[in-house]
N, C-alpha and C positions, 0 to 999 in steps of 0.2 A: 535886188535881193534874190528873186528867182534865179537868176543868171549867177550869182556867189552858189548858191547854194547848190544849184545843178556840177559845178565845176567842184565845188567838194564830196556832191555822192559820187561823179567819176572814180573818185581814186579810190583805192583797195584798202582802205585803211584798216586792213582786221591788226585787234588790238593783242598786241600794245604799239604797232607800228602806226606813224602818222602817214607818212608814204609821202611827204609835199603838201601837205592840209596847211599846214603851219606857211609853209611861203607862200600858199594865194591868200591866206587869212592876214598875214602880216602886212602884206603890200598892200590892202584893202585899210587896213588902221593907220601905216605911215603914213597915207594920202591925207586922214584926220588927225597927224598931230600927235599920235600914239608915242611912245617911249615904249620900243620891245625891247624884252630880253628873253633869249633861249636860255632856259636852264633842265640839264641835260642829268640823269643818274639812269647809268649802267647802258640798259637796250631803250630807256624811253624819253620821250622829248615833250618839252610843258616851254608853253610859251605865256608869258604875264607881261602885258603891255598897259598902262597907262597913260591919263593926261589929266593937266587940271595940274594948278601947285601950290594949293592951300585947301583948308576946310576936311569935313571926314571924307572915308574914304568908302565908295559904293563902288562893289564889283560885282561884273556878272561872271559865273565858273560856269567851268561847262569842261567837254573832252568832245575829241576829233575822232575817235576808234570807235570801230563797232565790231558785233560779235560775228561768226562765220555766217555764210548766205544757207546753208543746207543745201539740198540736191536743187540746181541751179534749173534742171531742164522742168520745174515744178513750178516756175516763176510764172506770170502770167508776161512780161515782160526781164529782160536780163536784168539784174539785179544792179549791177554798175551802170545801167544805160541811162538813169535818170530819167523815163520816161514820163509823158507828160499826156494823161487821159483825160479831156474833160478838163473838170478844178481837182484832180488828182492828180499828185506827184506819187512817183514808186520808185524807191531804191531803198536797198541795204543803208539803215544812218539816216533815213527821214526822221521819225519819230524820235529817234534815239541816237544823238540828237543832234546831225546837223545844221535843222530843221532852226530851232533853237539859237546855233551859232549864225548862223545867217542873220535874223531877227535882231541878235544881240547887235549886231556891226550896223545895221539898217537902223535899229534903233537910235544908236549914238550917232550916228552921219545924220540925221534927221533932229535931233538936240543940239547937235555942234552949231549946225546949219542956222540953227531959228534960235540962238539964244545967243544975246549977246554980252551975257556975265555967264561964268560958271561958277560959284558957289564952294563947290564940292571938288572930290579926285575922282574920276571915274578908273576903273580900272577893269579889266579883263584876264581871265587868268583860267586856260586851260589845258588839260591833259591828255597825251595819248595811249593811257592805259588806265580810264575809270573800267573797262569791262573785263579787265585780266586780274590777276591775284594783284593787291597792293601792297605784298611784303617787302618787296624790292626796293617799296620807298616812293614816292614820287610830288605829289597833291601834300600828303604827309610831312615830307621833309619839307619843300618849301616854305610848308605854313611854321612849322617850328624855325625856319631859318627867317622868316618875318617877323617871328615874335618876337625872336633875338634881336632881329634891326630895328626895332618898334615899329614896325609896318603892320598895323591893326587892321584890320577890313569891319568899318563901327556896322555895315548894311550888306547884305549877299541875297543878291538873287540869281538859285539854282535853276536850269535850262532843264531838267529832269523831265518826261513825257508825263508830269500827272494827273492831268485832264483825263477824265472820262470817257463822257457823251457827247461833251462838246468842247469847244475848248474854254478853259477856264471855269472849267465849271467845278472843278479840286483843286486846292493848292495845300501842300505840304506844310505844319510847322515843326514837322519833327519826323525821327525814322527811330525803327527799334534799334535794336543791335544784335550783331551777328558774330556767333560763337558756333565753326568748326569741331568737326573732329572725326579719327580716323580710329578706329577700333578694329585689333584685330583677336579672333577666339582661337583658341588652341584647342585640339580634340587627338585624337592616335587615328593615324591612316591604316586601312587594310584590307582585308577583303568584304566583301558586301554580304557574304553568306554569312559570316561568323563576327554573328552581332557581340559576342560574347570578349571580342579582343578588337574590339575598335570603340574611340568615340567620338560620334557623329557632331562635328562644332556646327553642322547647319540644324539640327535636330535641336541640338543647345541653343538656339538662337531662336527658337521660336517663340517659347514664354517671354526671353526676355524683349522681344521686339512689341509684342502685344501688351506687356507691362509700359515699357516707353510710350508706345503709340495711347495708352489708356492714361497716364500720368497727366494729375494738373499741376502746372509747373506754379505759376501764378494767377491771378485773374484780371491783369490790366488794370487799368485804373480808366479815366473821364476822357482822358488823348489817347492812351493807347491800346489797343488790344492786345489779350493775355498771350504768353509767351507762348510761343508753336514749337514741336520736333518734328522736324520731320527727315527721311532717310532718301540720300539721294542714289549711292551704287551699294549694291551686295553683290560680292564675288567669292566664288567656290570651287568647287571640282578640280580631277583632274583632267578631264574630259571621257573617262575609259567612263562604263554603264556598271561597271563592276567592284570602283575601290570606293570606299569611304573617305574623303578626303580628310587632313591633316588640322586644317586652317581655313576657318571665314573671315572675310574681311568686309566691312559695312563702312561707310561715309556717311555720316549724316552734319546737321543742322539744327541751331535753335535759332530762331528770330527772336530776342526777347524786349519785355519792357521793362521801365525803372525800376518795377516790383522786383526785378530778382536783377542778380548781380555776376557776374564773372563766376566769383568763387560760391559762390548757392548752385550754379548749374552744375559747375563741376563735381560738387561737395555730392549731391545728390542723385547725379548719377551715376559717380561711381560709386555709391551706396545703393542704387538697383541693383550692377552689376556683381555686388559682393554679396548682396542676396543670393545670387544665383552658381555663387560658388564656383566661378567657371576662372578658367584659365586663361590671361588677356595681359595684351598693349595695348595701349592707348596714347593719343596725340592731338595735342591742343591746337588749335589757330582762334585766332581775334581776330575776326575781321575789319568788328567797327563796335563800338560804344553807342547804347541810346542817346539821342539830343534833343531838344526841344527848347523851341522859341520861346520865352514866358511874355516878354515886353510888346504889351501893344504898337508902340508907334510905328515900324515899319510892317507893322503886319496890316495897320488901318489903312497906311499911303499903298499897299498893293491892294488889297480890297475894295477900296472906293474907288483905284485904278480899271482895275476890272467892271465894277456896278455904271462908271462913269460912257465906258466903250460900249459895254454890251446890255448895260442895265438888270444883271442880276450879280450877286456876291457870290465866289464860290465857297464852298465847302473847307473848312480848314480841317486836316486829320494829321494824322500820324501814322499812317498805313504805306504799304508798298515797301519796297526792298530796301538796301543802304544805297546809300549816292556819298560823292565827295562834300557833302555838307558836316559828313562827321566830324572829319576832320580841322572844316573852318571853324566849327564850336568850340576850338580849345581855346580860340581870340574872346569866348564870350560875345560874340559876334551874333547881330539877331539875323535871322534865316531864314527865308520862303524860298520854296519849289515852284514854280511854276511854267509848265512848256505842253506840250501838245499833247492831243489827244492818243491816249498809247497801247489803247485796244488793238494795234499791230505789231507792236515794237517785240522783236526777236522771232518775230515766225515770217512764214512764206507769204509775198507780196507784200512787205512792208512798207505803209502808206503816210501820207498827211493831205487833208484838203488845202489846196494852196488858198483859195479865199477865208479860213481861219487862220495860215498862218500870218496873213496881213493884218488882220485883228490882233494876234497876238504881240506884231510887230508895234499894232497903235498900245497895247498896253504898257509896254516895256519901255517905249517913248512917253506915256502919260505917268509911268512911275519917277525916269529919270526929271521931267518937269516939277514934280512935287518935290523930291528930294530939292532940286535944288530952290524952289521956294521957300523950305522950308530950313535951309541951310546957313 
């Protein structure tokens, strides 16, 4: 498993390119038996391999990309070098999550091996663009192109880093959702002396950003926590110290929960904005829809999975970012997150202790045993 896994942080997978991820992964699953298929839209590549040819169908999702290394000469080691300190592994893709995709293959090579009925389908099915925009399609399309073939996934367990402190000590049964957007303010450019014939759109942006940033969207409910804004660029000027620029332009963010809806954020904020009487475009993106697991039963077989390995139950929440689970939720598909500890995932020396992720390799192997017990 180490040895897989060091061979996939090598490659340079920044996303949405898989860069060769997909052929050591592939030839690692043909060797068990696996059914790949590449399926390919636009610049990015998803591979969904299977085995098993009856009973429901439990998949583990996951993606092969990761996001850029930053200034590389900051690393404590090179970022692609896979290096090995100690029970620490470092590279760009540990945590996030090749880490995970290794576990998953070791997993099922270790089920195959010692079982000899399978029950169930086991399937694998992942992407190489969870870190870039998903407008282009990818995770998305396949899953409505399953739902079409009746290819349901009844069980999904997400590789997502959401372990804490230790490993397994959170797992996921839900994510908010993520509503975009691009707001640009109109103001008159001119000169900086003659306040009298200009309007300042960074000046106009003041109240209204402190109104947003003070705004209660909703207040969450018992899973989730209440809906966040928050702003990620503002851009201005035209760089002279002397004109009043024309136009600001702001990007922000909601994270929200089921309390509020698509058309509530919208409805709402562009009802601040029209408070403030100001002159603007604006531009919507979706990212992803809240979801949430309701049904016990595969939430209990990953929990007693975990209690059984390590003898405590992790945490179930609905925190942390989107993942490709949004998307599996439209099968009505029950969902747990579960992968490594992700107190590094996207900054400088990014890590995993190799002797948890053996642990987490035993959990993923104690889930695929109960599923098929109980199949």
């Amino acid at each position: 498993m180490i040895d897989l896994l060091r061979n996939l942080l090598k490659i340079k997978s920044i996303s949405p390119n898989d860069m060769g991820c997909f052929d050591v992964i592939e030839k690692e699953l043909r060797k068990l038996g696996f059914n790949c298929e590449r399926i390919n839209y636009l610049n990015v590549e998803n591979l969904y391999a299977t085995t098993g040819n009856s009973g429901k169908l439990f998949c583990f999702l996951g993606h092969t990309d990761v996001v850029p290394t930053g200034p590389e000469e900051k690393w404590k080691y090179p970022p692609f070098s896979a290096t090995i300190d100690g029970d620490i592994l470092y590279g760009r893709g540990t945590a996030d999550m090749k880490a995970s995709v290794a576990a998953f293959i070791e997993s099922a090579k270790e089920f195959i091996n010692s079982s000899s009925t399978m029950n169930f389908r086991l399937g694998i099915l992942l992407t190489s663009n969870e870190e870039g925009s998903a407008k282009d399609g990818f995770i998305d399309q396949i899953i409505e192109k399953m739902i079409k073939d009746n290819e349901i996934i009844d069980f999904c367990l997400v590789g997502e880093p959401t372990s804490s402190k230790k490993v397994a000590d959170c797992a996921r049964i839900g994510r908010r959702g993520s509503l975009g957007g691009h707001l640009k303010i109109y103001g008159e450019q001119g000169h900086i002396a003659y306040p009298e014939k200009v309007i300042n759109p960074i000046l106009l942006s003041g109240d209204l950003i402190s109104n947003l940033n003070n705004k209660i969207w909703d207040n969450g409910n018992d899973a989730f926590d209440p809906t966040s804004f928050q702003i990620s660029n503002i851009s201005s000027g035209t760089g002279a110290h002397n004109v009043v620029p024309g136009e600001l332009e702001l990007t922000f963010n909601f994270r929200f929960s089921p309390e509020s809806s698509e058309d509530s954020l919208k409805s709402e904020f562009e009802s601040v904005l029209n408070e403030h009487n100001l002159n603007y475009d604006l531009e919507w993106e979706l990212n992803g829809l809240p979801y949430y697991t309701k049904d016990n039963f595969f939430i209990e077989i990953v929990s007693n999975s975990v209690k059984e390995v390590t003898d405590y139950r992790p945490e179930l929440n609905a925190k942390g970012g989107t993942s490709d689970g949004r998307f599996v939720a439209k099968m009505n598909s029950e969902i747990v997150e579960l992968g490594p500890v992700n107190k590094s995932i996207h900054q400088i020396d990014e890590h995993i202790k190799i002797s948890e992720l053996w642990t987490l390799k035993e959990i993923y192997t104690k889930i695929l045993t109960k599923i098929n017990q109980v199949s």
